[in-house]
C-alpha positions in Angstrom: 388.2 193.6 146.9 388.9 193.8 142.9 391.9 194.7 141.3 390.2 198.0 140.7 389.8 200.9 142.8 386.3 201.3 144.8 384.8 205.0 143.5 382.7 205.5 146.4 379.2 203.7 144.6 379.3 200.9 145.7 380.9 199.0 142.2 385.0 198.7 142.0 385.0 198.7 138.4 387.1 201.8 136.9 385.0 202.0 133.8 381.3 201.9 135.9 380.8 205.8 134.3 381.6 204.6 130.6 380.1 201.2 130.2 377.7 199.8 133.2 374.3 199.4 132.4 372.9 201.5 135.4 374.9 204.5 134.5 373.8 204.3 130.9 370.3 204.3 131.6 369.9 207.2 134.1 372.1 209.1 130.8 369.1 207.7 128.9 371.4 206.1 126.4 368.1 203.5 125.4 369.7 202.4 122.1 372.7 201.9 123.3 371.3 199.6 126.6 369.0 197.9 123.8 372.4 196.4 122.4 373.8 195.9 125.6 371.1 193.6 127.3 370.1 191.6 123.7 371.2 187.9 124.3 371.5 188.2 127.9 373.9 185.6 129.7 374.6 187.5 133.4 372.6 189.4 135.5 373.5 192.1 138.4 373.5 190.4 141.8 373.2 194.2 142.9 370.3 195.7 140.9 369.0 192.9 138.9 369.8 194.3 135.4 370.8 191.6 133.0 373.5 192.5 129.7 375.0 190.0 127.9 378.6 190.6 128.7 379.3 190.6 132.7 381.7 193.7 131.8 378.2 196.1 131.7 377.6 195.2 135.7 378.9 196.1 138.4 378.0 192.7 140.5 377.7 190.1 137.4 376.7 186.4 137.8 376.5 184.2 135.1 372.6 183.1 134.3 
């Protein structure tokens, strides 16, 4: 396990809420998830989602 603690959803991150792609969209943040996935370079082995930092996934693996 991660260095951070599991919240019960299945990601370990700490900051899944603030910054992870899938919790922005269902708060329909669309600009900000527009800046997020420009220039992709990982995907989400989880959902599929691609940003361009691996710090917006929850499961990131370089592309």
């Amino acid at each position: 396990m991660s260095k951070h603690a599991d919240q019960g959803h299945g990601c370990s991150h700490k900051d899944h809420e603030e910054n992870h792609i899938c919790r922005i969209i269902i708060r329909k943040d669309l600009d900000r998830v527009r800046k997020l996935v420009a220039n992709a370079q990982f995907y989400c082995k989880n959902c599929g989602r691609a940003a361009a930092s691996g710090e917006n996934l929850c499961n990131p693996s370089k592309i």
